[in-house]
C-alpha positions as CSV (number, residue, x, y, z in Angstrom):
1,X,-0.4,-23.0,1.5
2,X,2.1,-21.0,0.3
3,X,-0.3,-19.2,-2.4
4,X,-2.4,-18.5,0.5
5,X,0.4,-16.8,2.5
6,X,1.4,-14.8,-0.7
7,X,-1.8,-13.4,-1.5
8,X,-2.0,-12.8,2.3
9,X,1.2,-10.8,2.5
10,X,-0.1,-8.8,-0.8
11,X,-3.2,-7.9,1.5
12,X,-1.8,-6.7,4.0
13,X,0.7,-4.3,1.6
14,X,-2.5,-2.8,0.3
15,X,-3.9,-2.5,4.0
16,X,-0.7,-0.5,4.7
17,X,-0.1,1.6,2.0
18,X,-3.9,2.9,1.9
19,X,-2.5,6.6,2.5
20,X,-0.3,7.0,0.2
21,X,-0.2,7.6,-3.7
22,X,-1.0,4.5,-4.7
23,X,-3.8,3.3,-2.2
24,X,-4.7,0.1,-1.4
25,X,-5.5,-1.2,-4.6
26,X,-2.5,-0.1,-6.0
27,X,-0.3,-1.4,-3.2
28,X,-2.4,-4.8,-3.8
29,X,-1.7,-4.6,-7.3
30,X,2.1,-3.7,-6.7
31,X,2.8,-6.6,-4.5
32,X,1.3,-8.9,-6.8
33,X,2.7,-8.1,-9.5
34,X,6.1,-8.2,-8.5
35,X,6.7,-9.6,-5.1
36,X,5.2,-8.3,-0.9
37,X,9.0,-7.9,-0.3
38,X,9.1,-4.8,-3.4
39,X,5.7,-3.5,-2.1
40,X,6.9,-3.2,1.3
41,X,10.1,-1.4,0.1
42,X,8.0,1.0,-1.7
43,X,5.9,1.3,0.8
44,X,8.5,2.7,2.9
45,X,10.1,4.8,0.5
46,X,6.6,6.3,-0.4
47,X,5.6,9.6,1.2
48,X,2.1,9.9,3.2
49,X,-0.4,11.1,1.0
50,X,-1.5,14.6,2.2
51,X,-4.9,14.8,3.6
52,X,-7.1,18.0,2.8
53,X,-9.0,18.8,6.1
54,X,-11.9,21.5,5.8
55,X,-10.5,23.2,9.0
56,X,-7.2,24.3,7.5
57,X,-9.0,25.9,4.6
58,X,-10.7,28.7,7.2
């Protein structure tokens, strides 16, 4: 149960963090690795990736 909740927690740290540097994956990865609390602070501290829209280039 509690593996299930852990591994649920690192989900949704990937989930959140899909626009910044990392990207899902890397959030996954991050929360596993260490623990959903750390991703979550990193995930706050992280800045929004920047987005490259084809309207601002014209």
């Amino acid at each position: 149960m509690l593996i299930a909740l852990y591994v649920v927690l690192c989900i949704l740290c990937g989930y959140w963090g899909r626009n910044t540097f990392a990207g899902p994956v890397g959030f996954f990865l991050i929360s596993l690795v260490f623990t959903p609390i750390i991703g979550l602070i990193i995930l706050l501290v992280a800045a929004p990736k920047k987005s490259q829209s084809f309207h601002e280039e014209e």
